[in-house]
DRENDO-1510 file (C-alpha; in Angstrom, 1 decimal, always signed):
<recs>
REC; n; res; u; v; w
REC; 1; UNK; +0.0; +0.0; +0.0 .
REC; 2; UNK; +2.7; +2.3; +0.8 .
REC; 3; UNK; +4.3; +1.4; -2.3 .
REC; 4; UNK; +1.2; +2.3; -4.2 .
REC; 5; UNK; +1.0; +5.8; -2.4 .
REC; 6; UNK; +5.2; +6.7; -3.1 .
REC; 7; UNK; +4.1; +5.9; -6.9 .
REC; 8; UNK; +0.4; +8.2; -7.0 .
REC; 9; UNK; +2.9; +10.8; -5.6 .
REC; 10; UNK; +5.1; +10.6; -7.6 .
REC; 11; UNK; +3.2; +10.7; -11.0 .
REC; 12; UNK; +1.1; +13.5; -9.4 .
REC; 13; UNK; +4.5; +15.1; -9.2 .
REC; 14; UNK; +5.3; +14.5; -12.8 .
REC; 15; UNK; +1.8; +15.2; -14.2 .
REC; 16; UNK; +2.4; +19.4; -12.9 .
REC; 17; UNK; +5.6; +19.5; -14.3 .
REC; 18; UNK; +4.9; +21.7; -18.1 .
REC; 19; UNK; +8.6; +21.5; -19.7 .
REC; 20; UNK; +10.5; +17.9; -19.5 .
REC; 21; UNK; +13.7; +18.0; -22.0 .
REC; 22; UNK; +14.3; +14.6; -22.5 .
REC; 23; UNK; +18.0; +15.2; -24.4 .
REC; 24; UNK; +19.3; +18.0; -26.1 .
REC; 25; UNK; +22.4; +18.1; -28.0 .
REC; 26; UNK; +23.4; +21.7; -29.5 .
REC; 27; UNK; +26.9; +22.2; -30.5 .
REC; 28; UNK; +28.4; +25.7; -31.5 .
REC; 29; UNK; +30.9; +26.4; -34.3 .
REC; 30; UNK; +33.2; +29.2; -33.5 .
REC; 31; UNK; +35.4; +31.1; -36.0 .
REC; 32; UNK; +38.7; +32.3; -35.3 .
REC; 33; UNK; +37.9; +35.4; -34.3 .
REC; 34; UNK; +35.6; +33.9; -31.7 .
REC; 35; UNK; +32.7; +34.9; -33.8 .
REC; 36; UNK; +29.4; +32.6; -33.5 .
REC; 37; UNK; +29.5; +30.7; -37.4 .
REC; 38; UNK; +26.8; +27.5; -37.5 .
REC; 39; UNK; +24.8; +26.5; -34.6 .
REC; 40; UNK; +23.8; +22.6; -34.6 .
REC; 41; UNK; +21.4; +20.9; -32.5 .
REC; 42; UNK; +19.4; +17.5; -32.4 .
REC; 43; UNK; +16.5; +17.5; -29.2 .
REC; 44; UNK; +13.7; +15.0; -27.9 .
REC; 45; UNK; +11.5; +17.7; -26.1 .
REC; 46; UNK; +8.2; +16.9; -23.9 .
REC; 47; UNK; +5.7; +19.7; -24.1 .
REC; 48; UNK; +2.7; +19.3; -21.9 .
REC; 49; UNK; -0.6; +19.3; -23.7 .
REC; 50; UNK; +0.9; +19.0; -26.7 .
REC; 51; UNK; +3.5; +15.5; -26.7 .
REC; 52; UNK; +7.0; +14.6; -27.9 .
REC; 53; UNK; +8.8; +16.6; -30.3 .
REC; 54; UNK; +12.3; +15.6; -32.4 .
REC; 55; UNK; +13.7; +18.7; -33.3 .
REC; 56; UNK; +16.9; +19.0; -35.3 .
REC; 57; UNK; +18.5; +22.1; -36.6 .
REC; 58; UNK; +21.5; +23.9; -38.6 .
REC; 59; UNK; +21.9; +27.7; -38.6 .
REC; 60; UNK; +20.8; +30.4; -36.8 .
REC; 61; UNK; +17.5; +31.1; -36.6 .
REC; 62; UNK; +15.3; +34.1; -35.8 .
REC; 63; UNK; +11.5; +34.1; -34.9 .
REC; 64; UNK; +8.9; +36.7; -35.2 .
REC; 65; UNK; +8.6; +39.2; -32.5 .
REC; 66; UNK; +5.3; +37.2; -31.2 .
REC; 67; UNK; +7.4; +34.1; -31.7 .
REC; 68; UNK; +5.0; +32.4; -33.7 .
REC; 69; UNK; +7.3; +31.9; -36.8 .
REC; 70; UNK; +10.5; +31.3; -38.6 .
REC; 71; UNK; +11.7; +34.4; -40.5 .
REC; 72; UNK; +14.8; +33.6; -41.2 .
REC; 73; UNK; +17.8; +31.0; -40.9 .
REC; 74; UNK; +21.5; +31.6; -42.2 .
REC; 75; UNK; +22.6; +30.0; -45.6 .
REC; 76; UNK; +22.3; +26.2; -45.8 .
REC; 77; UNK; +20.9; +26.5; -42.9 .
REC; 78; UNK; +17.2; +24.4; -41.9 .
REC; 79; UNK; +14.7; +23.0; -39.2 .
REC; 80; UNK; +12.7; +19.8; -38.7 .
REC; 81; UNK; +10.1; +19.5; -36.2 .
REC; 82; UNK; +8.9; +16.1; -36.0 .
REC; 83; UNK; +5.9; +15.2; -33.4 .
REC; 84; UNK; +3.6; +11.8; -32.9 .
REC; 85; UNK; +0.7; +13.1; -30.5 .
REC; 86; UNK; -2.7; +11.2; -30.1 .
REC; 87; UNK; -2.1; +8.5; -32.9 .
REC; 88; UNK; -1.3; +12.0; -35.1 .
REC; 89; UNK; +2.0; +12.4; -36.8 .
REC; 90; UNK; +2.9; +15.6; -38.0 .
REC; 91; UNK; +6.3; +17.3; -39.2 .
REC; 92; UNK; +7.2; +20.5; -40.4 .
REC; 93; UNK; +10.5; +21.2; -42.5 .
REC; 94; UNK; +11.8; +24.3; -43.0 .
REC; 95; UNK; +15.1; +25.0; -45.3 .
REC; 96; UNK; +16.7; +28.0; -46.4 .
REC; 97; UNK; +17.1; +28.2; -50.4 .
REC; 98; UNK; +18.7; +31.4; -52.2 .
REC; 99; UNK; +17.7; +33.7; -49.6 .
REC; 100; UNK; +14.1; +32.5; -48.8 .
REC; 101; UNK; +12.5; +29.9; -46.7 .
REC; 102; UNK; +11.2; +26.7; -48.1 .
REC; 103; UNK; +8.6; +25.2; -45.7 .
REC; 104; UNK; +7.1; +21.4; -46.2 .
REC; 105; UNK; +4.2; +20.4; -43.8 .
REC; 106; UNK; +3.8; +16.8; -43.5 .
REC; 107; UNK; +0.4; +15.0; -41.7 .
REC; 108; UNK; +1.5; +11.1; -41.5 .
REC; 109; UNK; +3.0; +10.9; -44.7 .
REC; 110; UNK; +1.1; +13.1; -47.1 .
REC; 111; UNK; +1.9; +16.4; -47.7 .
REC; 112; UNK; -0.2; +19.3; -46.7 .
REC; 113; UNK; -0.3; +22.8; -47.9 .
REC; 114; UNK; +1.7; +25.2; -45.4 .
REC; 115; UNK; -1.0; +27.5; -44.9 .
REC; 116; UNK; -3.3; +27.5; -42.8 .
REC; 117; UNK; -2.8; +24.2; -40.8 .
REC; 118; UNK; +1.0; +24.0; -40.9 .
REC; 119; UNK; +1.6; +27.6; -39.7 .
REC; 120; UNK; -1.3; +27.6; -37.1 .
REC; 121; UNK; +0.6; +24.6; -35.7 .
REC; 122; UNK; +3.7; +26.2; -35.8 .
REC; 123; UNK; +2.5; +29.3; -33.7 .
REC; 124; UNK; +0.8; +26.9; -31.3 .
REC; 125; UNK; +4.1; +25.5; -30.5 .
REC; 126; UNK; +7.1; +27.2; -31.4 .
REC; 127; UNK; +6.8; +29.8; -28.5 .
REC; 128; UNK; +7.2; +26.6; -25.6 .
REC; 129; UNK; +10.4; +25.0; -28.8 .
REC; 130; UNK; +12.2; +28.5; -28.5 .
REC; 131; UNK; +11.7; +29.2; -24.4 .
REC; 132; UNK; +13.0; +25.6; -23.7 .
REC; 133; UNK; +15.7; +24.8; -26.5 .
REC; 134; UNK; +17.7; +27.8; -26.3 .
REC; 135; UNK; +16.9; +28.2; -30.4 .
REC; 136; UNK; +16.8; +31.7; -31.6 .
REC; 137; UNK; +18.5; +32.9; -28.1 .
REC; 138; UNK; +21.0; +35.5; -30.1 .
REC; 139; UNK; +18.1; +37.2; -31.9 .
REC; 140; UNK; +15.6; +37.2; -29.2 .
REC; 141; UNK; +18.4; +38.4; -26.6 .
REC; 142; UNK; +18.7; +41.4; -29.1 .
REC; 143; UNK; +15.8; +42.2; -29.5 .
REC; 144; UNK; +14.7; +42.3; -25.7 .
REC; 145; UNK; +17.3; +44.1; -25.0 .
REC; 146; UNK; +16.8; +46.7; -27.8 .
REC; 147; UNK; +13.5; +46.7; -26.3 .
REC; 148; UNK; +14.1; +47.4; -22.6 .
REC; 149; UNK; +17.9; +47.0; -21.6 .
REC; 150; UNK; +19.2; +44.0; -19.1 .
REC; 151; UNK; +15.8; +44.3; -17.7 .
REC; 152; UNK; +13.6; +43.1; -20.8 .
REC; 153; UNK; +16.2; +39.8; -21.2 .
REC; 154; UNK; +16.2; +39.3; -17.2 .
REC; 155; UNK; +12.2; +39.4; -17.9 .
REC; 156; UNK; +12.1; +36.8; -20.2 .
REC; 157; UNK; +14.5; +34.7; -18.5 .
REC; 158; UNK; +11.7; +34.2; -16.1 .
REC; 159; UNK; +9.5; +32.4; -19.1 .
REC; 160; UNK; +12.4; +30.2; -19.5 .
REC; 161; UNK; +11.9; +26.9; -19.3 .
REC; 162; UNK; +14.8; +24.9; -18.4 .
REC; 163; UNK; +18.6; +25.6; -16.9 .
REC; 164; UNK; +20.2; +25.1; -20.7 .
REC; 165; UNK; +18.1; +27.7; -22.1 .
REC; 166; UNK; +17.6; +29.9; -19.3 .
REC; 167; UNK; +22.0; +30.2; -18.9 .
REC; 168; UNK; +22.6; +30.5; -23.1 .
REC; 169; UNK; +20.4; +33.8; -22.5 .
REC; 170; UNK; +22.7; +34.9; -19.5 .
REC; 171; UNK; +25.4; +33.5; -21.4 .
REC; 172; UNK; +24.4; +36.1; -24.0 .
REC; 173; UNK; +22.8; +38.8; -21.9 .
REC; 174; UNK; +26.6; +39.0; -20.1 .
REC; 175; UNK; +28.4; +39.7; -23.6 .
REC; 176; UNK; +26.8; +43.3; -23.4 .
REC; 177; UNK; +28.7; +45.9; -21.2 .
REC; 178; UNK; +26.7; +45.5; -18.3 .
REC; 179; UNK; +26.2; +48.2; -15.6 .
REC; 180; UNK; +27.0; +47.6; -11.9 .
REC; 181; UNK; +23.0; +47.3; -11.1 .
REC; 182; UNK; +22.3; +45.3; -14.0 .
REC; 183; UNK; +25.1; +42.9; -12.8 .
REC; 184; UNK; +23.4; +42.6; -9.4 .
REC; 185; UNK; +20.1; +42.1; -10.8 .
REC; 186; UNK; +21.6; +38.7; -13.3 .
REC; 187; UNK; +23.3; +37.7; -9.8 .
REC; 188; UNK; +20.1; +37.4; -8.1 .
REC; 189; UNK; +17.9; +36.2; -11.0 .
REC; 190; UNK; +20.7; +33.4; -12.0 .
REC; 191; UNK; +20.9; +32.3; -8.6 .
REC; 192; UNK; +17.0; +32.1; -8.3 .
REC; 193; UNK; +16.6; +30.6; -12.2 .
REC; 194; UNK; +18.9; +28.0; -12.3 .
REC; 195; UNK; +18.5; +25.0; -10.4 .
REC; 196; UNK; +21.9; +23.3; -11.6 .
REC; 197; UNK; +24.9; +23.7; -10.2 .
REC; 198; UNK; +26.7; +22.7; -12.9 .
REC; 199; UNK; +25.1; +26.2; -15.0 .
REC; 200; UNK; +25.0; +28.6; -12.4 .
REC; 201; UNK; +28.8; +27.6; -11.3 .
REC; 202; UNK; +29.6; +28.0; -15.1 .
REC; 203; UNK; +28.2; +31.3; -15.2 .
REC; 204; UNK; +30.0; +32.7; -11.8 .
REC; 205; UNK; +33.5; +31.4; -12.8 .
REC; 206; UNK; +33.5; +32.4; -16.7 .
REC; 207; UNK; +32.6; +35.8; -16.0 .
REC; 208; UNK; +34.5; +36.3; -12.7 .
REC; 209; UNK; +36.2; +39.8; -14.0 .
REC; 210; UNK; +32.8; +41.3; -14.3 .
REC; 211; UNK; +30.9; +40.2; -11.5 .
REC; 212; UNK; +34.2; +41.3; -9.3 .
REC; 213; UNK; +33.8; +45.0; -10.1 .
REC; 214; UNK; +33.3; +46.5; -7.0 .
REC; 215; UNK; +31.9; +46.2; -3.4 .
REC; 216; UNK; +28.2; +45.8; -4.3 .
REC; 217; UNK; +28.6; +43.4; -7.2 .
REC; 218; UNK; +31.2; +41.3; -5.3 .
REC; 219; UNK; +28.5; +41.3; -2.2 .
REC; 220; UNK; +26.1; +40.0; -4.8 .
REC; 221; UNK; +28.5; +37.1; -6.5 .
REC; 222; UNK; +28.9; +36.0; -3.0 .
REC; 223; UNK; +25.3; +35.8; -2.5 .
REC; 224; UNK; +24.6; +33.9; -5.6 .
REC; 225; UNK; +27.3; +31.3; -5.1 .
REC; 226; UNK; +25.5; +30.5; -1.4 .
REC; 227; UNK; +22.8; +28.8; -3.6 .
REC; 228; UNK; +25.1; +26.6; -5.2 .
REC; 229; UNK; +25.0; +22.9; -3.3 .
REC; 230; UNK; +27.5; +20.9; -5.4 .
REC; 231; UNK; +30.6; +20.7; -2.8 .
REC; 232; UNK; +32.4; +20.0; -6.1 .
REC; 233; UNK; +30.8; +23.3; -8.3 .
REC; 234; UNK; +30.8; +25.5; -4.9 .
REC; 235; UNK; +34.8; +24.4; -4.3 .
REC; 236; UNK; +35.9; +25.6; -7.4 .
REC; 237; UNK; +33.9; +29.0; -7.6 .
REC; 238; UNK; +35.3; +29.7; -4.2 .
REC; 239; UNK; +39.2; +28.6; -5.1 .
REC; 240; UNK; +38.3; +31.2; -8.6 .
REC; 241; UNK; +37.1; +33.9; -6.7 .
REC; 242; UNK; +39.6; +33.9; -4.0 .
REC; 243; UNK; +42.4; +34.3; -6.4 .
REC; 244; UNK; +41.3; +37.9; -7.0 .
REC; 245; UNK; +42.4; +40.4; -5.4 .
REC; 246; UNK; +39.6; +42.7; -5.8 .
REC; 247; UNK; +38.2; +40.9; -2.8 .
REC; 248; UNK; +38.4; +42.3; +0.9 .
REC; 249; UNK; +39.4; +40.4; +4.2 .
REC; 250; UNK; +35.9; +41.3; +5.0 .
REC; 251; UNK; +34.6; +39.9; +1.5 .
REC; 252; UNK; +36.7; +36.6; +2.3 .
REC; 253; UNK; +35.4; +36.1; +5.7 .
REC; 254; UNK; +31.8; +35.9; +3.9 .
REC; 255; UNK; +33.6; +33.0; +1.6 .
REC; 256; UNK; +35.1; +31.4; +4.6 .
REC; 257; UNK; +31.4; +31.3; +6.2 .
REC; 258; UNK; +30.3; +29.6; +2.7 .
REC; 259; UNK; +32.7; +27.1; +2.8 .
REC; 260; UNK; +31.1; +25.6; +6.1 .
REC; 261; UNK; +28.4; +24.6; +3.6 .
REC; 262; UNK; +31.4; +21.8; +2.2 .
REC; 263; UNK; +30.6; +18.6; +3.4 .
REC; 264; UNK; +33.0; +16.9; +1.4 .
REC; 265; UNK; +36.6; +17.0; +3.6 .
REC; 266; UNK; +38.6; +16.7; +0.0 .
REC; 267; UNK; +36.7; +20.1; -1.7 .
REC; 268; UNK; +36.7; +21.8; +2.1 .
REC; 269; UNK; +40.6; +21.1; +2.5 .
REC; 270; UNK; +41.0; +22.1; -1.3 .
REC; 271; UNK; +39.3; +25.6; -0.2 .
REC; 272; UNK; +41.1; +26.2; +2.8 .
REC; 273; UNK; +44.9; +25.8; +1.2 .
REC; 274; UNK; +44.2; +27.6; -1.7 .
REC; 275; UNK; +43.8; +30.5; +0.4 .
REC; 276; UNK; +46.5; +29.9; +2.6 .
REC; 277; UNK; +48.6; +29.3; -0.4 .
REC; 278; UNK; +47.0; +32.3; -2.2 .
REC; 279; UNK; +46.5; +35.3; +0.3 .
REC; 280; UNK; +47.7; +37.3; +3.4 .
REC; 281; UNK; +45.3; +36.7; +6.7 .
REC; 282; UNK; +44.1; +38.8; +9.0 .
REC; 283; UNK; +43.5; +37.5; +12.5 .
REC; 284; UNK; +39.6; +37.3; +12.1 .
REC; 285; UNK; +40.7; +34.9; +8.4 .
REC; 286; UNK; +42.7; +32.7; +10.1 .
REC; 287; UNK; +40.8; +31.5; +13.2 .
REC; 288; UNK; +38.2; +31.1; +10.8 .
REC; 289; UNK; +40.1; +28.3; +8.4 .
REC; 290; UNK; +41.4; +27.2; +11.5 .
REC; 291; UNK; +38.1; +26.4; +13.2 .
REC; 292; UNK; +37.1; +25.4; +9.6 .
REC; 293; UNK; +39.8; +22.6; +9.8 .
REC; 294; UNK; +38.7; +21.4; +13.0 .
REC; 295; UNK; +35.2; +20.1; +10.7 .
REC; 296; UNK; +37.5; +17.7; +8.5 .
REC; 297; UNK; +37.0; +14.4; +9.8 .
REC; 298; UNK; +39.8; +13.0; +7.8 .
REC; 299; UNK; +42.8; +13.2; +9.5 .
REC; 300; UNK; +44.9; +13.6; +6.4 .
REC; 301; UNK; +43.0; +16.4; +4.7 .
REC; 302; UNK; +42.7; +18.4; +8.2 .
REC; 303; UNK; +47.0; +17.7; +8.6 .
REC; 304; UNK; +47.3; +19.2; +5.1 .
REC; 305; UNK; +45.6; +22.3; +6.4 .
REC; 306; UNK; +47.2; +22.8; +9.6 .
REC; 307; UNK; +50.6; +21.6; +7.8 .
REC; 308; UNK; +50.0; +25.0; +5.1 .
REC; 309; UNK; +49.2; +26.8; +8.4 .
REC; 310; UNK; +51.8; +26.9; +9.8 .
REC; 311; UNK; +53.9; +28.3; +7.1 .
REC; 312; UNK; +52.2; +31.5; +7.6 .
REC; 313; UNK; +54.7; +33.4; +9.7 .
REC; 314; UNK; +52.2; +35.6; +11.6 .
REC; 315; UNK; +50.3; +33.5; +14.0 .
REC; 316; UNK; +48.5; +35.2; +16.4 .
REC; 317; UNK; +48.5; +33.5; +19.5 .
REC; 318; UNK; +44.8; +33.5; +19.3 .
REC; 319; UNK; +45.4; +31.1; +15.6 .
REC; 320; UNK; +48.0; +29.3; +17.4 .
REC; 321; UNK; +45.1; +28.2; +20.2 .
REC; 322; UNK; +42.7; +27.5; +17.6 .
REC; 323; UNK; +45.5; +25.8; +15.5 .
REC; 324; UNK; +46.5; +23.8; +18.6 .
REC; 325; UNK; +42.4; +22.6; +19.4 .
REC; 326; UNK; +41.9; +21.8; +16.0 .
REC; 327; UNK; +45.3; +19.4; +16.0 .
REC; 328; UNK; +43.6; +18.0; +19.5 .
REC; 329; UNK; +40.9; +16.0; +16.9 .
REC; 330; UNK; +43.9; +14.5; +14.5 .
REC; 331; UNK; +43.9; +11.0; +16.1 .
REC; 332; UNK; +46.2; +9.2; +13.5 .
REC; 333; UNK; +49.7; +9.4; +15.4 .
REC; 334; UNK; +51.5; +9.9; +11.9 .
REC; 335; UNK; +49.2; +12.5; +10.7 .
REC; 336; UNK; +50.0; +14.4; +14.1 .
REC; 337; UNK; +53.4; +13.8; +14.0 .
REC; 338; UNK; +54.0; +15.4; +10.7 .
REC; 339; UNK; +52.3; +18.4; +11.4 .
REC; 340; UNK; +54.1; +18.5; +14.7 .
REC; 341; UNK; +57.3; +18.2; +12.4 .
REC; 342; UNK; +56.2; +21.0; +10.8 .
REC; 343; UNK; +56.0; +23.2; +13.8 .
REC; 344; UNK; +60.2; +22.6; +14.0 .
REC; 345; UNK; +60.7; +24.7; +10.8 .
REC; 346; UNK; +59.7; +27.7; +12.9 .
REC; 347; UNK; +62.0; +29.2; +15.4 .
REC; 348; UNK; +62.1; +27.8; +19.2 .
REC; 349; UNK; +62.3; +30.1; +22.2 .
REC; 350; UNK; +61.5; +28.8; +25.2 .
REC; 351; UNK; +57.5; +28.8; +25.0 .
REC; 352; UNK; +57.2; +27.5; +21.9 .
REC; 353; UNK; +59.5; +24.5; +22.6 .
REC; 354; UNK; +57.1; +23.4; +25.6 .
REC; 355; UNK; +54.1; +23.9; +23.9 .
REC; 356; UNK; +55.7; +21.5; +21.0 .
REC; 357; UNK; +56.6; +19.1; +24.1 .
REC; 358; UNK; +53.3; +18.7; +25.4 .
REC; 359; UNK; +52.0; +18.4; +21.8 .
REC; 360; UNK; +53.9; +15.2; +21.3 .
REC; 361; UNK; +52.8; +14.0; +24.5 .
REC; 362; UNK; +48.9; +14.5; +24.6 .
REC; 363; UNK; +49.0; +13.4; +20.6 .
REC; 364; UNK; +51.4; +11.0; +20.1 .
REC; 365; UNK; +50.7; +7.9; +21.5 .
REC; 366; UNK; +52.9; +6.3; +19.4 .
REC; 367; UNK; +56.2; +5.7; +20.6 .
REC; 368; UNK; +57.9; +5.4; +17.3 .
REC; 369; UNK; +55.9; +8.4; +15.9 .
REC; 370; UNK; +57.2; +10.6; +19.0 .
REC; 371; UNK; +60.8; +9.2; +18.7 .
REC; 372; UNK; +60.5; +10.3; +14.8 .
REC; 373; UNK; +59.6; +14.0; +16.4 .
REC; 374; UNK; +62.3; +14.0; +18.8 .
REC; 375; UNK; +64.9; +12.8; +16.2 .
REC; 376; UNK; +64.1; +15.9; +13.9 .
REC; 377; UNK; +63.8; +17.9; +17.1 .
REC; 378; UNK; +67.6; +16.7; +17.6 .
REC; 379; UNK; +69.1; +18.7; +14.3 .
REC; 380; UNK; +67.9; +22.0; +15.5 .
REC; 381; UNK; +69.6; +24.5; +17.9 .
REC; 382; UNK; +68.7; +24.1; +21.1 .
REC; 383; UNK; +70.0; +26.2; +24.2 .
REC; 384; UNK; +71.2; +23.4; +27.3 .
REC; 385; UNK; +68.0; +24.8; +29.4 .
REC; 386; UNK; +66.0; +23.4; +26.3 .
REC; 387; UNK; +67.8; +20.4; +25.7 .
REC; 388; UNK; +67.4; +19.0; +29.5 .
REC; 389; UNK; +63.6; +20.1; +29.0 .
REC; 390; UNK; +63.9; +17.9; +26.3 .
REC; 391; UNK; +65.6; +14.9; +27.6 .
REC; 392; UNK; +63.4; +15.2; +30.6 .
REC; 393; UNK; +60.0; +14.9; +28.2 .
REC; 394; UNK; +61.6; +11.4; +27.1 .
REC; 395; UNK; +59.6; +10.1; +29.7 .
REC; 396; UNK; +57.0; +9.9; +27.5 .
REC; 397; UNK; +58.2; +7.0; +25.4 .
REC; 398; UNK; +58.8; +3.4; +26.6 .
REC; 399; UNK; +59.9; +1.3; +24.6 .
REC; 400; UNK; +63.8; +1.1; +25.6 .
REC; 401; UNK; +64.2; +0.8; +21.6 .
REC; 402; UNK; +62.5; +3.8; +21.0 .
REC; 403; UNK; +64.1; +6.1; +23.9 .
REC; 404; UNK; +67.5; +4.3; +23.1 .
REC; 405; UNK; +67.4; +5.7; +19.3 .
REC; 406; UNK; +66.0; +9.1; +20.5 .
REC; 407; UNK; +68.8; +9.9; +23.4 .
REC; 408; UNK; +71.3; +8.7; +20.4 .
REC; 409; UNK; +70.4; +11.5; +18.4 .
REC; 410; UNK; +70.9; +13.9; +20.7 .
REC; 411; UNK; +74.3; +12.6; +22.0 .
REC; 412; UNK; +76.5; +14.5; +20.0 .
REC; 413; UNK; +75.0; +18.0; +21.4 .
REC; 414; UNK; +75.1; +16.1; +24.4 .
REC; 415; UNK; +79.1; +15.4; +24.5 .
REC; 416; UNK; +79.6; +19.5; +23.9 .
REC; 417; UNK; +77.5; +21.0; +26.6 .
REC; 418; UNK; +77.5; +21.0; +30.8 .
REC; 419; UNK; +77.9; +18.7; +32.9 .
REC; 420; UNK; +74.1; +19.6; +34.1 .
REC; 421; UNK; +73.0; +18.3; +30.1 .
REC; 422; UNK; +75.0; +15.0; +30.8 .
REC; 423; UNK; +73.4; +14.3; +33.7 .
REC; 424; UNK; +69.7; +14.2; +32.7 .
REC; 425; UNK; +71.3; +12.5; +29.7 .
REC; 426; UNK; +72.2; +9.5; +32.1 .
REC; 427; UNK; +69.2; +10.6; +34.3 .
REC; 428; UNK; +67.1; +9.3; +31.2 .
REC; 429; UNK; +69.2; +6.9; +29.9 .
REC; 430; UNK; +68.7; +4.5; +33.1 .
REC; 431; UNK; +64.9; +4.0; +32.5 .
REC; 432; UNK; +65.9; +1.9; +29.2 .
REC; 433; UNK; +65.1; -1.6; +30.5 .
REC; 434; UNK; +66.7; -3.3; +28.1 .
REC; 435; UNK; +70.9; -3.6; +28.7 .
REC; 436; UNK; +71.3; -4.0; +24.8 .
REC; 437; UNK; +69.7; -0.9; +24.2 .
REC; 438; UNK; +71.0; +1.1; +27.2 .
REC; 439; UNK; +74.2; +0.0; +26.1 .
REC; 440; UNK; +73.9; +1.5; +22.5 .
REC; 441; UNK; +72.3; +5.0; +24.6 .
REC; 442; UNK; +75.8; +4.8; +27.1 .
REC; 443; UNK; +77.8; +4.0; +24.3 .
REC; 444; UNK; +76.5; +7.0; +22.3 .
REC; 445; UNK; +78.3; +9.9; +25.1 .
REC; 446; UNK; +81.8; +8.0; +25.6 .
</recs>
C-alpha cells in the first residue's frame, strides 16, 4: 500500500511538471575570431498538452517578435520539427534556399499545404520549442534588449523553461557591457533561475572579472554562489574567486562562512589551502580556516591544512590556540606527528618549545611516531636549558628501543655541553630496561 501511495505521488508530481527535455544536444561552431559561425542541434523535447517533439536544426535562426514563426535562418541552414501526439503524426521542414525559406508540412505521410494548418501549428508550439531549446536565443536576446535594456532579457528569462536555455540567455545577456546594477540584478535572477549547479557555477566562474567590479557586485556574486549545493561546483567557484584580489578580508570572511556549507573533507581542505597558499590573513581569516579545519573528519585532509598553516609566519597566538584545538581532533599518530614536524621549521624560544613538548605528549601515543619527532627535534639548535627540558619529556616513550634511538640523536650535542645536560642525559638513559639498548644510549656519550 505504501508502495502504491510513493508511486500516485510521484506521478502526481510528474503530471504538474509543463517542460521535460528529455535530451538536447546543440553544439556551437566558433570562427577564429571567436565569432558565432553555425549552430547545430538535435533534441527530444516533452511539451505538456501537446506530446514529444524531435527537433533538429542547422543555422541560426530568428522568430517573429510574437514568436509564432520562422523568418529567417543563415545560408544552408534548416529545421525539422517532427511530433507523434494522439495517434497524429505531424512534421514540419523548414530549409533555407537562395535567400528565402522553403517550408514542407507533413500530416503522416502526405503532404499538406503550409498555410493554414502547418503555420497555425507552428505558432501553437514554437513559442514553448524556442523558451526551452535555447533556439533563436542570439536574436531574441537582441531584441529584448533593444527593447528594454538588461531588464527586458532578465524578464524573459523568467518564461524560461529549463537551466540550458535559461543560462545561453545569461550567457548572452553578459556579452553586453553591463552596468554595476544590471550585474546585481543577473546575480540574483541566476541564482533564483537556475537550479543546476553545474550552470549557475559556469556562469560565476567564466565571468569572474565582471561580477568582481566592486563592493556591491562582489556582495552580490557571494550571494549567488551561497545557492550553489555541489561541494564540487561551490569548491571551485570559491578557489576562482579567492584568487582575485579585488576581494576584501571582509569579503573573504563571507567566503570562509560559505565554505562551512562543504561537506566533502577533500573540496573543504581544497578551499582552505588555496587561500593559505594564495592570500595574506588577517586574524579574524585565520581563526576562521582554522576552526574550519577542525570540521574535517579525515585526518589527512585536516594535517594538510594545519601543515599550510603553519607556514604563515604571523600566527596570532589567538590562531595558534585554535590551530593547537583543532590538532587535538587528528587521532592518527603519523598525521599528528608530521604536522608537529612542521611546527620545528619555525624558530624555538622557550614557550614554543614546551608547547611542542606537550603536543607530542597529549598526541602522540605512538612511541615510534614521538621518537620520529624528537629525532628531527635533535638537528635544530637548542639552548642546554631546552635540551634537558627535552631529555626530561623522554619520559614519554617506553619502549627502551624507541628512547634508546631518540637519546642517540641527541648525544652529539650532548658530548659538547655541561655537565648539568650529561646528567639528565644518564638521568634518562637508566629508564631503558633493556641492557642491549642502554648500552647502545651509554655508548652514544663515551
Amino acid at each position: 500500500m505504501k508502495t502504491k501511495s510513493i508511486i500516485l505521488t510521484l506521478l502526481i508530481m510528474l503530471s504538474s511538471v509543463t517542460f521535460n527535455v528529455i535530451a538536447q544536444s546543440n553544439i556551437k561552431i566558433y570562427g577564429k575570431n571567436g565569432n558565432l559561425k553555425r549552430s547545430i542541434g538535435d533534441i527530444d523535447l516533452f511539451i505538456k498538452g501537446k506530446g514529444n517533439f524531435k527537433i533538429e536544426y542547422e543555422g541560426d535562426i530568428e522568430v517573429s517578435d510574437d514568436d509564432k514563426e520562422i523568418v529567417s535562418i543563415s545560408r544552408g541552414g534548416f529545421i525539422e520539427i517532427k511530433t507523434s501526439s494522439f495517434g497524429k503524426k505531424r512534421k514540419l521542414v523548414i530549409e533555407a534556399e537562395r535567400g528565402d525559406l522553403n517550408r514542407k508540412y507533413y500530416v503522416g505521410r502526405t503532404e499538406k499545404s503550409f498555410e493554414p494548418e502547418g503555420k497555425s501549428w507552428l505558432a501553437e508550439i514554437l513559442p514553448d520549442i524556442i523558451r526551452t531549446t535555447g533556439i533563436a536565443a542570439e536574436a531574441r536576446v537582441e531584441r529584448f534588449y533593444n527593447r528594454g535594456g538588461a531588464t527586458a532579457v532578465l524578464n524573459e528569462i523568467n518564461e524560461l523553461k529549463g537551466d540550458y536555455s535559461r543560462s545561453a540567455y545569461f550567457r548572452l545577456l553578459l556579452e553586453r557591457d553591463l552596468k554595476s546594477s544590471d550585474l546585481i540584478k543577473l546575480l540574483s535572477s541566476a541564482s533564483k533561475n537556475i537550479t543546476s549547479d553545474y550552470y549557475l557555477s559556469n556562469i560565476l566562474q567564466k565571468n569572474q572579472d565582471k561580477f568582481l567590479q566592486n563592493s556591491e557586485t562582489i556582495s552580490a556574486y557571494i550571494k549567488a554562489t551561497k545557492s550553489i549545493k555541489s561541494d564540487y561546483y561551490m569548491s571551485q567557484v570559491l578557489m576562482n574567486a579567492i584568487n582575485s584580489k579585488k576581494i576584501t578580508d571582509d569579503q573573504l570572511d563571507e567566503l570562509l562562512a560559505i565554505s562551512n556549507n562543504i561537506d566533502s573533507d577533500y573540496y573543504l581542505s581544497e578551499v582552505l589551502r588555496k587561500i593559505l597558499n594564495n592570500r595574506s590573513l588577517n586574524k579574524s581569516n585565520m581563526n576562521k580556516i582554522m576552526k574550519l579545519s577542525s570540521k574535517i573528519d579525515s585526518d589527512y585532509y585536516k594535517s594538510e591544512v594545519l601543515k599550510e598553516a603553519l607556514k604563515k609566519e604571523d600566527l596570532s597566538k589567538e590562531n595558534y590556540n585554535v590551530f593547537i584545538a583543532s590538532l587535538g581532533d587528528v587521532d592518527s599518530d603519523y598525521y599528528a606527528a608530521g604536522v608537529i614536524k612542521g611546527l620545528l621549521k619555525k624558530d624555538l624560544d622557550d614557550k614554543t618549545l614546551s608547547e611542542l613538548l606537550s603536543l607530542i605528549e597529549k598526541n602522540v601515543d605512538s612511541d615510534y611516531y614521538a621518537s620520529e619527532v624528537y629525532k628531527k627535534l635533535a638537528k635544530k639548535d637548542l639552548t642546554e636549558s631546552q635540551l634537558i627540558k627535552v631529555l626530561e619529556n623522554l619520559t614519554s616513550i617506553s619502549s627502551s628501543n624507541y628512547l634508546s634511538s631518540s637519546l642517540v640523536a641527541f648525544a652529539p650535542k650532548v658530548k659538547k655541553s655541561s655537565q648539568r645536560v650529561k646528567d639528565a642525559y644518564m638521568e634518562r638513559a637508566k629508564t631503558i630496561s633493556s641492557d642491549l639498548y642502554l648500552g647502545k644510549a651509554m655508548k652514544a656519550v663515551y
